[in-house]
C-alpha positions in Angstrom: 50.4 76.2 -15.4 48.6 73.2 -14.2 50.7 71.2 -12.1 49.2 67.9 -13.4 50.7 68.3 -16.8 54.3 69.0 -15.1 56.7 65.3 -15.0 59.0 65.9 -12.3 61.7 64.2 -14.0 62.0 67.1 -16.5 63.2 68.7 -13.7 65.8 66.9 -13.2 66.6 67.2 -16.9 66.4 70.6 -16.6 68.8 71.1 -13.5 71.4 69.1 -15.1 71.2 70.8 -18.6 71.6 74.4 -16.4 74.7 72.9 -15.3 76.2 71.2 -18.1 74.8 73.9 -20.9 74.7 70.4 -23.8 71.8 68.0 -24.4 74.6 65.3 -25.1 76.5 65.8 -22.1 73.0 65.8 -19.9 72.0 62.5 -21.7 75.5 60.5 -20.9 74.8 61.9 -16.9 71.2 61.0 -17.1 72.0 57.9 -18.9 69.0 58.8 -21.9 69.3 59.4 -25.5 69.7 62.8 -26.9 65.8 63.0 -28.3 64.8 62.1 -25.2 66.6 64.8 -23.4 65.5 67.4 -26.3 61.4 66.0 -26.0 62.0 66.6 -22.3 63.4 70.3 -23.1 60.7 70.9 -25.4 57.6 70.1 -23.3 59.3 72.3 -20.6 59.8 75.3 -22.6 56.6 74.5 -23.5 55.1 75.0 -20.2 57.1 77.5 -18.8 56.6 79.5 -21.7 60.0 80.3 -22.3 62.9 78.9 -24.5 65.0 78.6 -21.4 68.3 77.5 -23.5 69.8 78.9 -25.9 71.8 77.5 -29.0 75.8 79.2 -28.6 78.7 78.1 -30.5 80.6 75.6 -27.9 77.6 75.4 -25.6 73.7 76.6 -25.1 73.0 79.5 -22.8 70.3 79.7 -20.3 67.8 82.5 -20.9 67.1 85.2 -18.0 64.0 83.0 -16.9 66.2 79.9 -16.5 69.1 81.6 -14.9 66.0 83.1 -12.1 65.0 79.4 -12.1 68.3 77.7 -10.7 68.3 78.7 -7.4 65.0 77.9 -7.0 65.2 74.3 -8.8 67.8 73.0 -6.9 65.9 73.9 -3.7 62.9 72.1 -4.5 64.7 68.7 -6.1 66.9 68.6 -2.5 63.3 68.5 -0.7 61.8 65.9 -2.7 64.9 63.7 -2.0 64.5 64.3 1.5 60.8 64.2 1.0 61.0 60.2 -0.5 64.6 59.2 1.5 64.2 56.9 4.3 63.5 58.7 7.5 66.8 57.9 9.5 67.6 58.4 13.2 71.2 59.1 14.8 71.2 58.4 18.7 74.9 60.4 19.0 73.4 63.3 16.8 70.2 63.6 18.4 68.6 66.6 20.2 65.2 64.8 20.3 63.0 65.1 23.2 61.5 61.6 24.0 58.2 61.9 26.2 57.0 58.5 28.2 54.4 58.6 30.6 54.5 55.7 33.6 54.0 56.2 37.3 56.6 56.5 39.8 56.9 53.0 40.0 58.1 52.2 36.6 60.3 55.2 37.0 61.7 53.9 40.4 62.3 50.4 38.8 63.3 51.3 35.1 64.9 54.7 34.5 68.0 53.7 37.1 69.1 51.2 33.9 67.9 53.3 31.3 69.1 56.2 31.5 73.2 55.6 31.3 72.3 53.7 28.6 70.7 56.9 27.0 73.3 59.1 27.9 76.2 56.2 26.4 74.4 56.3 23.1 72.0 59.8 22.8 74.2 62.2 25.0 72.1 65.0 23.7 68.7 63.5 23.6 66.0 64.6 26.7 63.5 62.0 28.5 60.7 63.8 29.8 58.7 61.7 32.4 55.1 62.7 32.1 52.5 61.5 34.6 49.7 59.5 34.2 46.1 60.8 33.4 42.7 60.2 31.8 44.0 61.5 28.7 47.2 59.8 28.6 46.1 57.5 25.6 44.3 60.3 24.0 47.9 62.2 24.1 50.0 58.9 22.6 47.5 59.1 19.6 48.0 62.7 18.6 51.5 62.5 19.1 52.3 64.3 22.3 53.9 61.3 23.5 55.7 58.4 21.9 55.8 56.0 25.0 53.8 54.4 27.7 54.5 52.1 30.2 51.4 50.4 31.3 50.1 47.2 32.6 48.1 44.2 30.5 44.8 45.5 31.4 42.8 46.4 28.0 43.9 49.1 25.9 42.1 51.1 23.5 42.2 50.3 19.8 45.1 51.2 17.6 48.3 50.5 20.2 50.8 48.5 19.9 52.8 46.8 22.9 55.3 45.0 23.9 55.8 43.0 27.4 58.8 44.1 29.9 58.7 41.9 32.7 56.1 40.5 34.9 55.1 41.8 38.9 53.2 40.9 41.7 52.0 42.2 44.9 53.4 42.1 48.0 52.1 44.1 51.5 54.9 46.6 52.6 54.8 47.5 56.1 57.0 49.4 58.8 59.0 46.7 60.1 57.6 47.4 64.3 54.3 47.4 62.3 51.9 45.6 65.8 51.1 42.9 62.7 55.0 41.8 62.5 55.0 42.4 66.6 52.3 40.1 67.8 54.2 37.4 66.0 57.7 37.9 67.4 58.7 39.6 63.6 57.9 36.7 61.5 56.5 37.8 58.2 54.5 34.8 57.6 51.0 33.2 58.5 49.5 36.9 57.8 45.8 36.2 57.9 42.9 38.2 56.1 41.1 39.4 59.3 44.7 40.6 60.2 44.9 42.1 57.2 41.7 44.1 57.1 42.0 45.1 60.6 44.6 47.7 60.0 44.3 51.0 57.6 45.4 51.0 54.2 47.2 52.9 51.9 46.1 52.9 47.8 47.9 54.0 45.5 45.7 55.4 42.7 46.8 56.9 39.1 44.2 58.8 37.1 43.8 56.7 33.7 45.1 53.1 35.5 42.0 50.8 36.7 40.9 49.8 39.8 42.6 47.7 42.7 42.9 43.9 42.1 43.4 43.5 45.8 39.7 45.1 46.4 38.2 42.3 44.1 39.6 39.6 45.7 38.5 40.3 48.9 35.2 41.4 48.0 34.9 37.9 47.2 35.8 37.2 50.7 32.8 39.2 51.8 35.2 41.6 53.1 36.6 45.4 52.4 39.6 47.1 53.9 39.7 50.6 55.1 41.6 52.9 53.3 43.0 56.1 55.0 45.4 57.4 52.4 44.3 57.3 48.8 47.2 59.3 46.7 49.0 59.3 43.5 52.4 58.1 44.3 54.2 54.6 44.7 57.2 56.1 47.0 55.6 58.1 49.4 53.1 55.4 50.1 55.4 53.7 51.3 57.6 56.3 53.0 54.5 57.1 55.1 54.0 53.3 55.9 57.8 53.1 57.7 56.1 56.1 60.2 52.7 55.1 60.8 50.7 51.8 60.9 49.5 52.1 57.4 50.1 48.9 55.4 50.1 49.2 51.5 50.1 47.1 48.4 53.2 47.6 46.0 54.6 45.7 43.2 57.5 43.4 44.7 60.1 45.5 42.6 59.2 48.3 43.8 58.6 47.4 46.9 62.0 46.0 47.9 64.0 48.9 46.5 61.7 51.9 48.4 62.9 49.2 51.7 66.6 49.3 51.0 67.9 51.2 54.1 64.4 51.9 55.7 62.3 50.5 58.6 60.5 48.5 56.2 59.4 45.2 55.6 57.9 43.0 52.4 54.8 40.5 53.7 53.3 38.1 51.6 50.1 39.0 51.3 47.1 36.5 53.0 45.4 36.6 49.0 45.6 34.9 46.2 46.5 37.0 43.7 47.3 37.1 40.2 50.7 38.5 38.5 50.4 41.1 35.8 52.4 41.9 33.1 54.1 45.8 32.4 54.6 46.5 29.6 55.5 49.4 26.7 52.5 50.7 24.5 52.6 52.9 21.4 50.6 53.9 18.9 50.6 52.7 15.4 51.7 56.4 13.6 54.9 56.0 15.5 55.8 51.8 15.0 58.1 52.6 12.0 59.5 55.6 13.8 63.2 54.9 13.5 63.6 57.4 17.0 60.8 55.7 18.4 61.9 52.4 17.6 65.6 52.8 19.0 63.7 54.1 22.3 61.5 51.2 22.4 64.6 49.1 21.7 66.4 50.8 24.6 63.8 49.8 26.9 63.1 46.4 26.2 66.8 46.1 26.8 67.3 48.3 30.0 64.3 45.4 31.0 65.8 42.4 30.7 67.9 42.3 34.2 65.0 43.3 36.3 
């Protein structure tokens, strides 16, 4: 049979006449007229190649090929209505595993408030942090992760974002760093030549873009030395509160890793410009309802920070 000449609404006509064995009873359910119910059961019988009802005295009986297509026929109408239903999304039924990728910085600074309210409203559903890497974008396309949290620097075509909150960058520094000494502990008045003079730590991510602190002073004519390039916002700066290493950390960041530690937060002796952080996903998840309620979630874990 050629599955082109089928109407899927003499299905339905066909499921209820199985159930209620009458061609008037199936037109008062369907709300049809009786020819129209017997032109339906005519073009089926048709196809199928079998009478499928029977004419009986009080009611009509199925046939052997309609009473092997029952079970089957209910089975396939349930899957188109969940085929064309709304997709919906229950946070307290949930199992889901959400994947975001951010450094440890947006997981020092945003998972503290997100998280209890996950577990308030998903108790069941599982955040996987993934790190960042060259491919991150490449996995939020094909679907191996619904979030990012990212920065405003360019993005490649077909994301969607939405802001979170906005940082800057302040030097973070042991807090008997010689810098802080030579001026009796004051943390102001930091100069650039001061500032260059000492080692650095960076902290570079695989897939996020290069230093704004470099650019600036390479328009100073000058360049600092760095002596520990690594991954990871936190033990940047644990390994500054042991050594003389200074490093550049957002300011949230920064002044949570310095609760409790010998630690302190310099302006830095630049002129340089905030940036935004953001969430970033990609368009084959925006109507998501899972994806949205995360995204919601987040925006709203945001808002105190």
């Amino acid at each position: 049979m050629d599955l082109r000449h089928l109407d899927l609404n003499h299905l339905i006509v066909l499921r209820v006449l199985l159930e209620t064995r009458s061609v008037t009873l199936t037109a008062k359910r369907l709300n049809m007229s009786q020819p129209a119910v017997s032109r339906a059961l005519a073009r089926l019988r048709m196809l199928l190649g079998d009478t499928l009802l029977l004419k009986g005295k009080s009611e009509m009986a199925p046939t052997a090929r309609a009473e092997a297509l029952i079970d089957p026929l209910v089975s396939l109408l349930q899957q188109l209505e969940s085929f064309v239903a709304p997709s919906t999304f229950e946070p307290g039924k949930t199992q889901r595993a959400f994947r975001i990728a951010m450094t440890d910085h947006a997981a020092i600074v945003m998972l503290p408030g997100l998280m209890p309210m996950v577990a308030r409203e998903a108790p069941d559903a599982i955040v996987e942090i993934m790190p960042f890497s060259n491919d991150t974008f490449m996995q939020l396309a094909n679907g191996h992760l619904d979030l990012v949290l990212y920065t405003d620097h360019p993005l490649p075509d077909g994301l969607m974002t939405r802001s979170l909150f906005t940082e800057k960058l302040v030097c973070l520094m042991r807090t008997d760093h010689p810098l802080l000494a030579d001026r009796g502990g004051s943390k102001e008045g930091l100069n650039l030549r001061e500032f260059v003079a000492y080692p650095h730590a960076l902290v570079s991510v695989p897939g996020l873009p290069r230093s704004h602190v470099d650019e600036v002073l390479a328009e100073h004519g000058l360049e600092r030395r760095i002596a520990l390039r690594l991954p990871y916002f936190a033990t940047a700066a644990f390994v500054c509160a042991t050594s003389n290493l200074i490093v550049m950390l957002p300011r949230r960041v920064a002044s949570t890793l310095a609760i409790g530690r010998n630690l302190a937060l310099v302006e830095p002796p630049l002129v340089l410009r905030t940036f935004g952080y953001r969430m970033v996903w990609h368009r084959r998840s925006h109507e998501d309802p899972g994806a949205v309620w995360l995204r919601d979630l987040v925006a709203e874990s945001s808002r105190d920070l």
